[in-house]
Residue frames as a rotation matrix with the C-alpha (Angstrom) as fourth column:
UNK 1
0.196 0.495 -0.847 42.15
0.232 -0.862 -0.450 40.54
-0.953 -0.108 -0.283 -1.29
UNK 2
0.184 -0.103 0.978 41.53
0.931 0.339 -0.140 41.75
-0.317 0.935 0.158 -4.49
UNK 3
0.198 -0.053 -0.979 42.55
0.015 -0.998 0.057 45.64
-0.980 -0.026 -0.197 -5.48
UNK 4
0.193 -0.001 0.981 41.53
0.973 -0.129 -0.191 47.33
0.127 0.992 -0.023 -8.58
UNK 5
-0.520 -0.378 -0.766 43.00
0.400 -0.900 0.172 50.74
-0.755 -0.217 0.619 -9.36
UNK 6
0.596 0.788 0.153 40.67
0.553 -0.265 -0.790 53.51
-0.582 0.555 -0.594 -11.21
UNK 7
0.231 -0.477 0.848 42.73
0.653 -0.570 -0.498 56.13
0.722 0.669 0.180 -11.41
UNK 8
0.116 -0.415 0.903 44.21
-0.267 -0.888 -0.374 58.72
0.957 -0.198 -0.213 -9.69
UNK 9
-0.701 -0.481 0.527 44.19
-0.573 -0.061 -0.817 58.03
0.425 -0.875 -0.233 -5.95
UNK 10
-0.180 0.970 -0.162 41.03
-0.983 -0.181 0.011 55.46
-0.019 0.161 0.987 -6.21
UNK 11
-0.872 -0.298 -0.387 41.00
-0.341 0.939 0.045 51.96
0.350 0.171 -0.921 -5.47
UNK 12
0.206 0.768 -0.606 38.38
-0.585 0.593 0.553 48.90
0.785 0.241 0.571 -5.38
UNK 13
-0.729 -0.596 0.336 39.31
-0.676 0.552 -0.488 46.76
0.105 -0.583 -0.805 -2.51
UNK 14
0.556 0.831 0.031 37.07
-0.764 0.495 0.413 43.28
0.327 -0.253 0.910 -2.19
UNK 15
-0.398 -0.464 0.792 38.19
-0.816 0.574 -0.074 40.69
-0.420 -0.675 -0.606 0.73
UNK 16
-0.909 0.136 -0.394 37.84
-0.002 0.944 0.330 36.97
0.417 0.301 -0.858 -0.10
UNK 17
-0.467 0.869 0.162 33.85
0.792 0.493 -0.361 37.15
-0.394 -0.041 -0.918 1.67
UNK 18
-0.428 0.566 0.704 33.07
0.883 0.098 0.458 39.67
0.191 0.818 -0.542 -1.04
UNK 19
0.465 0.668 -0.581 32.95
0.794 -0.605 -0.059 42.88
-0.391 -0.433 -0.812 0.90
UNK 20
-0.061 -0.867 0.494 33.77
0.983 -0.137 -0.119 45.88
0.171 0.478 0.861 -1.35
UNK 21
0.325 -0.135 -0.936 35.26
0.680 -0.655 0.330 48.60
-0.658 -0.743 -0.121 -0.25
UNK 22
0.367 -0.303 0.880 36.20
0.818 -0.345 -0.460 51.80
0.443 0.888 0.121 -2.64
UNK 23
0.248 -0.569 -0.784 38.64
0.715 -0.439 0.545 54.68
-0.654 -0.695 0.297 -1.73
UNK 24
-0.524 -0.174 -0.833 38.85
-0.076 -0.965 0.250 58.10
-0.848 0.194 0.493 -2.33
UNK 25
0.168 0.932 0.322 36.41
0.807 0.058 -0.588 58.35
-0.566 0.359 -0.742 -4.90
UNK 26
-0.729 -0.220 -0.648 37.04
0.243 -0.969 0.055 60.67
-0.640 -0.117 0.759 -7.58
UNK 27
0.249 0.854 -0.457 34.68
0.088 -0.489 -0.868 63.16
-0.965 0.176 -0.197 -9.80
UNK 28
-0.619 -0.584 0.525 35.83
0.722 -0.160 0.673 62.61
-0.309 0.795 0.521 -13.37
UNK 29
0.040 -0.068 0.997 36.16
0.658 -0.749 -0.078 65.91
0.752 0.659 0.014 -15.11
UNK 30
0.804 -0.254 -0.538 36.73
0.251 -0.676 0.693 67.77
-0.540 -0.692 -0.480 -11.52
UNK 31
-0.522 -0.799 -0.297 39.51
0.423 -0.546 0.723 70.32
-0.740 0.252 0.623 -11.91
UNK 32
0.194 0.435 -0.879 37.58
-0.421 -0.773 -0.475 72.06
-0.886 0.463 0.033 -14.73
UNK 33
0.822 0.013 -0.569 38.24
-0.503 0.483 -0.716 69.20
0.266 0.875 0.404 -17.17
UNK 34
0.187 -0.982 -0.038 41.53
-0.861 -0.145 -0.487 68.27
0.473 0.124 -0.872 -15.54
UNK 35
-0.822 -0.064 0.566 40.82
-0.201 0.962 -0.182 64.56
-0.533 -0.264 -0.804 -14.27
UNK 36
-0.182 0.906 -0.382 39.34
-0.969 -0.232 -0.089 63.14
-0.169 0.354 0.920 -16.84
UNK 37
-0.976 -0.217 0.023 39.05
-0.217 0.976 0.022 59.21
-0.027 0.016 -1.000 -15.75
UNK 38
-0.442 0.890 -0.109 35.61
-0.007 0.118 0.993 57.54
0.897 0.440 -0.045 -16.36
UNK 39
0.006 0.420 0.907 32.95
-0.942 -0.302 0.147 57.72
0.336 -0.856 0.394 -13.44
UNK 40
-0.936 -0.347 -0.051 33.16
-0.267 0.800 -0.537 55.24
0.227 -0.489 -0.842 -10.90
UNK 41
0.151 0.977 0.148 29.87
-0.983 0.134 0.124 53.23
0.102 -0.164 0.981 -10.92
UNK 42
-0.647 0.071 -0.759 30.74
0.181 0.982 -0.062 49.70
0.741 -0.177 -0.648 -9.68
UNK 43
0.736 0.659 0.156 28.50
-0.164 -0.050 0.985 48.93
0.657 -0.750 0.071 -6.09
UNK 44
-0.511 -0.834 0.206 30.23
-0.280 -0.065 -0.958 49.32
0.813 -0.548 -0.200 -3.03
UNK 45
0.163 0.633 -0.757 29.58
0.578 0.560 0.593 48.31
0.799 -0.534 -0.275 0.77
UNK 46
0.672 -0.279 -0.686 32.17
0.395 -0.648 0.651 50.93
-0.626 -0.708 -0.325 2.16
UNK 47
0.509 -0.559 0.655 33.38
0.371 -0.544 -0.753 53.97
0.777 0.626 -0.069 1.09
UNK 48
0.359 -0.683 -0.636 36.50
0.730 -0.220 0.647 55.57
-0.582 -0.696 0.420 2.53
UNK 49
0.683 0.124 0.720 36.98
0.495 -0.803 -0.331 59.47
0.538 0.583 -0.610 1.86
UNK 50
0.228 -0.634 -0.739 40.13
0.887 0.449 -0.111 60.59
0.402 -0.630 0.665 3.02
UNK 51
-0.711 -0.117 -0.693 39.01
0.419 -0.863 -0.284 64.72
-0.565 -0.492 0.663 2.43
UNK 52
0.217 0.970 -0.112 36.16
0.335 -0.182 -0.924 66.65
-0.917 0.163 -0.365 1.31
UNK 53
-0.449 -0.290 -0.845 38.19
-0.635 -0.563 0.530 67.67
-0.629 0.774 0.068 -1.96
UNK 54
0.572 0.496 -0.654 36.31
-0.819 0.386 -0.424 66.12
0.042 0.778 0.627 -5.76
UNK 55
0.470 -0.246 -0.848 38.50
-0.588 0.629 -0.509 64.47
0.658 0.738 0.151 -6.95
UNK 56
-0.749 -0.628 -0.210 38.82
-0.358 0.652 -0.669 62.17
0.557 -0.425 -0.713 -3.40
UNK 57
-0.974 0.180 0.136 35.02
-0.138 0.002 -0.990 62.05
-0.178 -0.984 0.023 -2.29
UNK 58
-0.435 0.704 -0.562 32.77
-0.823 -0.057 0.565 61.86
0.366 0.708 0.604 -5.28
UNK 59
-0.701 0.111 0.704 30.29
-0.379 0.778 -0.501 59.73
-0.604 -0.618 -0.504 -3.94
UNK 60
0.018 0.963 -0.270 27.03
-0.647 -0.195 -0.737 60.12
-0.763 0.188 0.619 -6.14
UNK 61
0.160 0.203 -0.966 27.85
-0.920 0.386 -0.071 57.62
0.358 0.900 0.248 -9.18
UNK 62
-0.852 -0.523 -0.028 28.65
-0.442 0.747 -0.497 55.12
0.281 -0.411 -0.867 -6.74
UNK 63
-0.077 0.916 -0.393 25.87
-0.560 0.286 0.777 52.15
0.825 0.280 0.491 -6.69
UNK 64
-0.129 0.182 -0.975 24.49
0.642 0.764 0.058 50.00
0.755 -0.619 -0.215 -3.70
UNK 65
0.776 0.436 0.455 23.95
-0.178 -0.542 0.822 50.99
0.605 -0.719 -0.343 -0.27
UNK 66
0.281 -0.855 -0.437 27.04
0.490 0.519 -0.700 51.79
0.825 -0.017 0.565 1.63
UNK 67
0.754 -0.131 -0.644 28.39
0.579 -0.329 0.746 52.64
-0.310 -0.935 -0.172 4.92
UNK 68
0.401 -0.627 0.668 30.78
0.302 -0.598 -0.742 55.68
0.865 0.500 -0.051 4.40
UNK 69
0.518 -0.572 -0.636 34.19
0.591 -0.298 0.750 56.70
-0.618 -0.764 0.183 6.68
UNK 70
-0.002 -0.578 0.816 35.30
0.281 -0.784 -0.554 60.36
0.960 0.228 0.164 6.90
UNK 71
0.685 -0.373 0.626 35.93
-0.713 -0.519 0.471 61.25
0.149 -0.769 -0.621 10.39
UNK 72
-0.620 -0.785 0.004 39.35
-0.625 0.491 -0.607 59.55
0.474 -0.379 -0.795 12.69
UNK 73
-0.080 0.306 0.949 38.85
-0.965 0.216 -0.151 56.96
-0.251 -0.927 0.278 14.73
UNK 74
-0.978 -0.144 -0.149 39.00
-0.169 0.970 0.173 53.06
0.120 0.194 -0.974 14.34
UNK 75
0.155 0.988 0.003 35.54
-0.916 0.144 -0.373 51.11
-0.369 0.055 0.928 13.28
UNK 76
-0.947 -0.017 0.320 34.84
0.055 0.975 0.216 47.43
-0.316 0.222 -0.923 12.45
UNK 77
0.045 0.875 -0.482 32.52
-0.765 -0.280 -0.580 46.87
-0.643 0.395 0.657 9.46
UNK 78
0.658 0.317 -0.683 31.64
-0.736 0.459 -0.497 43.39
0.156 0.830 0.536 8.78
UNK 79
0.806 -0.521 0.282 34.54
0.197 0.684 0.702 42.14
-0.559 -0.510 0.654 10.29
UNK 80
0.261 -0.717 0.646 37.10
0.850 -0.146 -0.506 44.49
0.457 0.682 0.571 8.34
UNK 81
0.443 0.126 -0.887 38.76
0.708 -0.656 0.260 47.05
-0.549 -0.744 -0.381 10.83
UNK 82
0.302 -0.251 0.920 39.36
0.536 -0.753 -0.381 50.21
0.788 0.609 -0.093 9.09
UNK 83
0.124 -0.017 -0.992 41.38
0.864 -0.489 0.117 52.82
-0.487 -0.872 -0.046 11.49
UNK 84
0.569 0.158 0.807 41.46
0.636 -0.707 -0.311 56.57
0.521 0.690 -0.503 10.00
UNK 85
-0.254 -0.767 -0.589 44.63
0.876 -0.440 0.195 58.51
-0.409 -0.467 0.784 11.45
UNK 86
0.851 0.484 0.203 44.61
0.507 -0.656 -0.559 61.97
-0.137 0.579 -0.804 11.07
UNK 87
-0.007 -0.989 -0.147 47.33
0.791 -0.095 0.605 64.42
-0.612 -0.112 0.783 9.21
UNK 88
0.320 0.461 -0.828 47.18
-0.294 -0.782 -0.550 67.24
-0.901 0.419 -0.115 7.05
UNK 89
0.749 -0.055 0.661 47.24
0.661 0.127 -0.739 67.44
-0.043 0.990 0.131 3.12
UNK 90
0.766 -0.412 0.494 50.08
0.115 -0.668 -0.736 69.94
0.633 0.620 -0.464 3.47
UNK 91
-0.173 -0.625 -0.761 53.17
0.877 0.255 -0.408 70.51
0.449 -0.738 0.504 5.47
UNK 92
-0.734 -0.380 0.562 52.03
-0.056 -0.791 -0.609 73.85
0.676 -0.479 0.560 7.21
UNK 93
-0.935 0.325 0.144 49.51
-0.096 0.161 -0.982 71.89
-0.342 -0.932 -0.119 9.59
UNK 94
-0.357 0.877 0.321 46.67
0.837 0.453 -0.307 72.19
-0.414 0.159 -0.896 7.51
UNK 95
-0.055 0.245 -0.968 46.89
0.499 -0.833 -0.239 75.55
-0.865 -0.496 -0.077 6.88
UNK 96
-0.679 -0.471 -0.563 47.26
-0.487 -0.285 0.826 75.70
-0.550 0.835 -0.036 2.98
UNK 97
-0.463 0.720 -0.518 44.64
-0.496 0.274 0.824 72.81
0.735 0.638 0.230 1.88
UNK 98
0.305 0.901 0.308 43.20
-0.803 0.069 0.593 71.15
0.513 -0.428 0.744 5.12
UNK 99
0.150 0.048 0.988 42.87
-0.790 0.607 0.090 68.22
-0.595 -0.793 0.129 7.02
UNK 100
-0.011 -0.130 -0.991 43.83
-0.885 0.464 -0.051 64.54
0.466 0.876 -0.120 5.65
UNK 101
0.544 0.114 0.831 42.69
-0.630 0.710 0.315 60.89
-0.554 -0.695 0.458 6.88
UNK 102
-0.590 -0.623 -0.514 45.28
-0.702 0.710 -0.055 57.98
0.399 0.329 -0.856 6.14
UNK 103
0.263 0.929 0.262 43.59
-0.965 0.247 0.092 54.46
0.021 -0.277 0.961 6.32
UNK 104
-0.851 -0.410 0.328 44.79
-0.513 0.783 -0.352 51.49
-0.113 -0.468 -0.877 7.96
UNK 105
0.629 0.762 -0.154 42.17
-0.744 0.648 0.165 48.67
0.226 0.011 0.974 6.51
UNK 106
-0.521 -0.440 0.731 42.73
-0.722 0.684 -0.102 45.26
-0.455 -0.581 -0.674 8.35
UNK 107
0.555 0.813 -0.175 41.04
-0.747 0.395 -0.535 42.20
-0.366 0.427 0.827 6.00
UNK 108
0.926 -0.240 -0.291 42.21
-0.033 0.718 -0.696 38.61
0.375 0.654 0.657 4.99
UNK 109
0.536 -0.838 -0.106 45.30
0.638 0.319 0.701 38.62
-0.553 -0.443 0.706 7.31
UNK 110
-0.124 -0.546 0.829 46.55
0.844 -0.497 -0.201 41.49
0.522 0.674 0.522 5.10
UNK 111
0.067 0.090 -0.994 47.43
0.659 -0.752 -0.023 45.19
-0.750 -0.653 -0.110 6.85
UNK 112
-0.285 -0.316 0.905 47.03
0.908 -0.392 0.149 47.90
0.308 0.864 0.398 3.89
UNK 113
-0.006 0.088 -0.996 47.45
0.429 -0.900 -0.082 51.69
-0.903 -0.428 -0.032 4.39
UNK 114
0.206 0.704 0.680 46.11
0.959 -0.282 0.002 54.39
0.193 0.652 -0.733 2.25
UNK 115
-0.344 -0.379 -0.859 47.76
0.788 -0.615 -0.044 57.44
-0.511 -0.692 0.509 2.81
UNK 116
0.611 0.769 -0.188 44.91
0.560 -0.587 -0.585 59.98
-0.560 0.252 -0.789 1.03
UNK 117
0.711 -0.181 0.679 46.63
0.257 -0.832 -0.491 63.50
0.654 0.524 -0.545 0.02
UNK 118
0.543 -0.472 -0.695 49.46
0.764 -0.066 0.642 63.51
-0.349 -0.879 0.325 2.34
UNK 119
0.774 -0.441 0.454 51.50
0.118 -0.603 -0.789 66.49
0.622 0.664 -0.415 2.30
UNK 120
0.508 -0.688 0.518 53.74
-0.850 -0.304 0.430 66.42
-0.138 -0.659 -0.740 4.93
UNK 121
-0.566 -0.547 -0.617 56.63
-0.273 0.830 -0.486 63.66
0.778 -0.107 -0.619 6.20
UNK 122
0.366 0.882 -0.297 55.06
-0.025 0.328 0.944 61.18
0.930 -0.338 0.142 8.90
UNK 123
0.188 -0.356 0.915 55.76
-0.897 -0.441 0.013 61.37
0.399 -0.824 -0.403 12.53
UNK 124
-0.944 -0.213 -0.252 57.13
-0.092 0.903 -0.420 58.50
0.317 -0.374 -0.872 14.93
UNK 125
-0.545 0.809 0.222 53.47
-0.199 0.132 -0.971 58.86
-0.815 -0.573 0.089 16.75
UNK 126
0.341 0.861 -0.378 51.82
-0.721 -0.019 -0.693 58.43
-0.604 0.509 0.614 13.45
UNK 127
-0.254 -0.210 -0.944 53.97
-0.415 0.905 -0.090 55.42
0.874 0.370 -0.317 12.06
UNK 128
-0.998 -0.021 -0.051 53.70
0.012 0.815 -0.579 53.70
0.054 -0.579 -0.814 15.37
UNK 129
0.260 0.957 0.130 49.28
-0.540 0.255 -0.802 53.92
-0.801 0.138 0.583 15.07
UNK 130
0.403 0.375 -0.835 49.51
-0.898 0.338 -0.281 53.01
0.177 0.863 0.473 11.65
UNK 131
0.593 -0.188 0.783 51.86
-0.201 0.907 0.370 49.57
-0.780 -0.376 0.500 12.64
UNK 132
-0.665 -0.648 0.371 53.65
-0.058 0.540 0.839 47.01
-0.744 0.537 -0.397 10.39
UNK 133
0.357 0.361 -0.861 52.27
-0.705 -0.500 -0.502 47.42
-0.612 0.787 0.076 6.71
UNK 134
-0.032 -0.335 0.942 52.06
0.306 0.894 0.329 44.93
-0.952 0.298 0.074 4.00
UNK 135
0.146 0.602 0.785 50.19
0.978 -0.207 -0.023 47.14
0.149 0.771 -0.619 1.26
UNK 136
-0.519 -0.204 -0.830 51.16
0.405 -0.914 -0.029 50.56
-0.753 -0.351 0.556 0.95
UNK 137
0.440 0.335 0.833 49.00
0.820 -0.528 -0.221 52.95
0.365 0.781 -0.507 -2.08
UNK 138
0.186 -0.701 -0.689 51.05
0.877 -0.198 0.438 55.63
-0.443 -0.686 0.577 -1.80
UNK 139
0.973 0.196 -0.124 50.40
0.119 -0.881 -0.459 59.38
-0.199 0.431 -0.880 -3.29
UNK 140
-0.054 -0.821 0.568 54.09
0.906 0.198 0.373 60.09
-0.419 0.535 0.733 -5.81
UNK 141
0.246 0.235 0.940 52.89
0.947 -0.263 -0.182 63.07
0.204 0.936 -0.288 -7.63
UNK 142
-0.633 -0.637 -0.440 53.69
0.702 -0.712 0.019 66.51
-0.325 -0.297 0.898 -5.55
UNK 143
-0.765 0.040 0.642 52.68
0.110 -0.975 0.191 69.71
0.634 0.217 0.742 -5.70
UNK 144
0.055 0.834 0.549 49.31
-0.569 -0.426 0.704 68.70
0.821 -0.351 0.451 -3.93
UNK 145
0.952 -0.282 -0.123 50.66
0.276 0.607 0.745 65.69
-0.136 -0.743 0.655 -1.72
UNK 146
0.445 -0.833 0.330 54.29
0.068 0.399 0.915 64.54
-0.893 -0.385 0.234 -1.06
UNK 147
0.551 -0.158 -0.819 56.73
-0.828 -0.228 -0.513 64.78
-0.106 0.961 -0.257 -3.81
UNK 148
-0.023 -0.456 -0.890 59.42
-0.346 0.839 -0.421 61.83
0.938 0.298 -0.177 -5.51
UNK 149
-0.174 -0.708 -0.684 61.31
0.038 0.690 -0.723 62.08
0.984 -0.152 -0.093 -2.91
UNK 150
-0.493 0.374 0.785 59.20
-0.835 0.051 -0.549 62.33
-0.245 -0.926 0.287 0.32
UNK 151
0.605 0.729 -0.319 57.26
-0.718 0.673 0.178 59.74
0.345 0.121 0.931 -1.30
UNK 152
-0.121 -0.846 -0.520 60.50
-0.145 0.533 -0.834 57.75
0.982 -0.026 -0.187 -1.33
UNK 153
-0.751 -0.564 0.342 61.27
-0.357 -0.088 -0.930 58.51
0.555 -0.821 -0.135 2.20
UNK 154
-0.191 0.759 0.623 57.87
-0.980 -0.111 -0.164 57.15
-0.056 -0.642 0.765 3.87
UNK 155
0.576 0.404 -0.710 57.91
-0.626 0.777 -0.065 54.34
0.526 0.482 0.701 1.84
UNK 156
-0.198 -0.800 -0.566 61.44
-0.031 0.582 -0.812 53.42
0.980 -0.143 -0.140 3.83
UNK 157
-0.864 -0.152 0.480 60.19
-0.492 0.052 -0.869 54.23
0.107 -0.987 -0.120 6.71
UNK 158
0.274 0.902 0.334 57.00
-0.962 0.261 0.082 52.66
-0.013 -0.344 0.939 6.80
UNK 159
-0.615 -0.629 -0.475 58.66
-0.774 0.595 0.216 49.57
0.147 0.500 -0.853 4.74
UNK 160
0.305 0.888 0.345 55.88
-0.837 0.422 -0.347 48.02
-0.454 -0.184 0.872 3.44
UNK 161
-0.174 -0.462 0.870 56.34
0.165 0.857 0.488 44.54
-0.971 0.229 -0.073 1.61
UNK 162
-0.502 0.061 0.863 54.48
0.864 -0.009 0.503 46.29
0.038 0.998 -0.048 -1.62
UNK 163
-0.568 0.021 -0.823 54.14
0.079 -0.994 -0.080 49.56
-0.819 -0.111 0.563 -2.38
UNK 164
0.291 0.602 0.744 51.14
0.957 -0.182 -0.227 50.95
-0.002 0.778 -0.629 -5.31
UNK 165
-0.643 0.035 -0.765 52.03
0.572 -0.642 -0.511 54.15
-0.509 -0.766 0.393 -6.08
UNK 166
0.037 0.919 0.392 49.14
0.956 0.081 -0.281 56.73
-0.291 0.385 -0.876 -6.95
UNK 167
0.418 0.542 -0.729 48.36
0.667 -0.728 -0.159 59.96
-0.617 -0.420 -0.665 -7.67
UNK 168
-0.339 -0.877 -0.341 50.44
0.143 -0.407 0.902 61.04
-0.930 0.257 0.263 -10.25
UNK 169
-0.048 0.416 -0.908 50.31
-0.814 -0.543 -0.206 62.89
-0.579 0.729 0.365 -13.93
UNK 170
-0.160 0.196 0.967 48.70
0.584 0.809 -0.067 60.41
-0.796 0.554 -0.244 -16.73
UNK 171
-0.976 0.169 0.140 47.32
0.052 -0.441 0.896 61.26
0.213 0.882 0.421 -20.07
UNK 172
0.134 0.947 -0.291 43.74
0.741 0.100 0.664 61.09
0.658 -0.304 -0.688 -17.84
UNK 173
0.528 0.342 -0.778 45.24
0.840 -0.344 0.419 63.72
-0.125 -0.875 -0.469 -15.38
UNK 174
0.402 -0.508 0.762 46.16
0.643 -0.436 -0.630 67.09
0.652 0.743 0.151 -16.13
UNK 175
0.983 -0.099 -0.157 46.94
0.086 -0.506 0.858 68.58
-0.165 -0.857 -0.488 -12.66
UNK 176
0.604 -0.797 0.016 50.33
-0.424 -0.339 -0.840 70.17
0.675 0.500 -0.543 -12.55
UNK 177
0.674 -0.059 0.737 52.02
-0.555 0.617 0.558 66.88
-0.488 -0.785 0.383 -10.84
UNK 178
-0.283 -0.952 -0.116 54.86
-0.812 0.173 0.557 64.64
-0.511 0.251 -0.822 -11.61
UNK 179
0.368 0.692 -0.621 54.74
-0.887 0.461 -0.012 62.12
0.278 0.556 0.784 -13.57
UNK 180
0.992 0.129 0.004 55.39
-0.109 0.818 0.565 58.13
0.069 -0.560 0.825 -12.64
UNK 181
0.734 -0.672 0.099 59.23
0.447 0.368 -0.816 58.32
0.512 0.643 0.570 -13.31
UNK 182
-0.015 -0.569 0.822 60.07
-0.347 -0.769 -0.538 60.50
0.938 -0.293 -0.186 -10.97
UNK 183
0.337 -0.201 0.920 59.49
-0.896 -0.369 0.248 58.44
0.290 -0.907 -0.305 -8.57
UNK 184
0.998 -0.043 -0.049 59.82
0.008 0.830 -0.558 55.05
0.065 0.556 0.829 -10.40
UNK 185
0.709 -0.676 -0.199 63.19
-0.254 0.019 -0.967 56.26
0.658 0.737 -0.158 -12.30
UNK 186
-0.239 -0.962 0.135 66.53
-0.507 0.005 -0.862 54.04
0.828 -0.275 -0.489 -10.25
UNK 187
0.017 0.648 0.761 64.64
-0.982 -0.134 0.136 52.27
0.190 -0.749 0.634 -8.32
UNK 188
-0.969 -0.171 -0.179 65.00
-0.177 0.984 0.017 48.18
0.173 0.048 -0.984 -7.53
UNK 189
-0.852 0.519 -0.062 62.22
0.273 0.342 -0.899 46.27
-0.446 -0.783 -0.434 -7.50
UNK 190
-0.340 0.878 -0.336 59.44
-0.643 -0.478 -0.598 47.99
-0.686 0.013 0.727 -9.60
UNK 191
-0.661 0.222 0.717 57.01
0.574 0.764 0.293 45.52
-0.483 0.605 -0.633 -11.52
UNK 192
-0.549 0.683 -0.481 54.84
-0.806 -0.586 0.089 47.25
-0.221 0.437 0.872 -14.37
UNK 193
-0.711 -0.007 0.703 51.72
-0.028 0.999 -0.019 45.19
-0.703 -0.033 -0.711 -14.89
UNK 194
-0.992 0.124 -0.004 49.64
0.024 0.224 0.974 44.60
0.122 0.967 -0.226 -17.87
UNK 195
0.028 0.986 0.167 45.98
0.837 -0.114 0.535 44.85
0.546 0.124 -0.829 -16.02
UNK 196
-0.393 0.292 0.872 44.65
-0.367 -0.919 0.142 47.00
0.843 -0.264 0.469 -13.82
UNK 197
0.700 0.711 0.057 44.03
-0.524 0.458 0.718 44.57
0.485 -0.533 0.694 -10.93
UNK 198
-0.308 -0.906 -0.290 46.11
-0.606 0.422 -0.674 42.72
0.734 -0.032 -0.679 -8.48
UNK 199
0.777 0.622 0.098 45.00
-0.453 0.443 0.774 40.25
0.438 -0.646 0.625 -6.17
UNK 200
0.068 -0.868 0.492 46.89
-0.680 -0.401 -0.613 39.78
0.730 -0.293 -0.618 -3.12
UNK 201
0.593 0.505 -0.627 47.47
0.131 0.708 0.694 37.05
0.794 -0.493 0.354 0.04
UNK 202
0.568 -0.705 0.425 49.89
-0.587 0.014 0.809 37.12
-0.576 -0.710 -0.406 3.04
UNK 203
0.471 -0.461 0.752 51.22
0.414 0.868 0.273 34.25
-0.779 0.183 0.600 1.45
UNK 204
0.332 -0.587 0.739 52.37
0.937 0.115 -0.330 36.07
0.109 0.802 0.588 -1.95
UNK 205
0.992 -0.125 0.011 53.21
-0.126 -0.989 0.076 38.73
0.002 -0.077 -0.997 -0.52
UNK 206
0.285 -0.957 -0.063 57.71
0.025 0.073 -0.997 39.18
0.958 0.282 0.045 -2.09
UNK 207
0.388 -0.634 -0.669 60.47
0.922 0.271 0.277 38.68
0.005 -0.724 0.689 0.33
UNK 208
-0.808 -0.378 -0.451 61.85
0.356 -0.924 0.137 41.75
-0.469 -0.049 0.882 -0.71
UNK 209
0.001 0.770 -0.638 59.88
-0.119 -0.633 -0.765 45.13
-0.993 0.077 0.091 -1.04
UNK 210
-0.641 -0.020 0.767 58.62
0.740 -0.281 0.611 45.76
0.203 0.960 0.195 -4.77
UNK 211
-0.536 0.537 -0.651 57.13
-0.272 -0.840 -0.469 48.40
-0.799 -0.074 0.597 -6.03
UNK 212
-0.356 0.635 0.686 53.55
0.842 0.537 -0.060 47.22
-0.406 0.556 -0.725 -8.31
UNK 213
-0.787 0.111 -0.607 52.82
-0.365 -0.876 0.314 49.81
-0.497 0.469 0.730 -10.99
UNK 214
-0.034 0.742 0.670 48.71
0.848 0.376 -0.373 48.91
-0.529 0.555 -0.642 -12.41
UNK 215
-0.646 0.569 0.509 46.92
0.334 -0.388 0.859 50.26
0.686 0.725 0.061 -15.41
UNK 216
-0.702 0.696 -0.151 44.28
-0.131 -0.335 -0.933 52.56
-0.700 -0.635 0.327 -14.51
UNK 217
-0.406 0.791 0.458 40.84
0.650 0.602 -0.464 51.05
-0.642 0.109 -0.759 -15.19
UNK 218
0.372 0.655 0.658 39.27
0.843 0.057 -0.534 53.91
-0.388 0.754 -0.531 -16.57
């Protein structure tokens, strides 16, 4: 599997037979000017919107003709099972910013979870749907999702083998969010890489957990 990171909470996912899949979609310049990564116009085959908010659902610059998951429930597309768990973007049930879908994609012998805008910590009934994890993308940034150190604390409990994490302040995102260090900063294990792509197998997947820091594309 191959995974390209745009920006902010946005990823490219294409499986070795070439189906590509894009996540969370954002609207560049949503926020009144405050996400200002380039528009996502690659073609897709599936999109995966984990809430109805811009700057996770922007579909329109997106090219080709694609099937598109935003409700729960577990689908097979193509022979790539995608389950959608629900949780809320906030810890008071939903009651502050809404509903939130976490995605379990199944492709190439590889389990990878998306965990949208989480805002809360995860329950035993929602780690045991989501399963054993190889690929975590993992929201770091607070105020609207999970902060350092809840991010931290999911990551141990889920305990993936590689952890992306997303969502967090750049010189492309002005939202009033942490930046990567805070959740980076004492950490074992964190590789910074030099593209903006990472292409993944069961097979290379580390003995021990790292944590894979990409460039964002645009």
């Amino acid at each position: 599997m191959q995974l390209k990171w745009y920006g902010h909470s946005a990823f490219k996912l294409t499986t070795d037979k070439g189906l590509r899949i894009i996540v969370d979609p954002y609207e560049s310049g949503f926020g009144n000017g405050g996400l200002t990564y380039g528009k996502i116009v690659d073609e897709a085959d599936l999109v995966l919107t984990s809430h109805e908010h811009g700057d996770h659902s922007y579909i329109k610059d997106i090219k080709g003709k694609f099937a598109r998951i935003e409700k729960e429930g577990s689908h097979d597309v193509s022979g790539v099972k995608v389950k959608a768990i629900p949780c809320f973007h906030d810890p008071s049930q939903g009651k502050e910013r809404g509903k939130n879908l976490i995605f379990v994609i199944e492709a190439d012998g590889l389990k990878l979870a998306h965990l949208g805008d989480l805002g809360h910590h995860l329950s035993s009934d929602i780690l045991e749907k989501m399963g054993s994890i190889d690929l975590l993308l993992l929201p770091v940034g607070g105020f609207y999702t999970i902060d350092a150190k809840e991010a931290t604390d999911i990551m141990n409990a889920i305990k993936p083998r590689l952890t992306i994490p997303m969502h967090y302040k750049t010189e492309k995102c002005a939202f009033p969010i942490a930046t990567l260090d805070e959740f980076t900063r004492g950490k074992k294990g964190v590789k910074m890489m030099d593209g903006t792509e990472l292409k993944v197998t069961k097979e290379s997947l580390p003995k021990e957990p790292e944590i894979v820091v990409l460039k964002y594309a645009l």
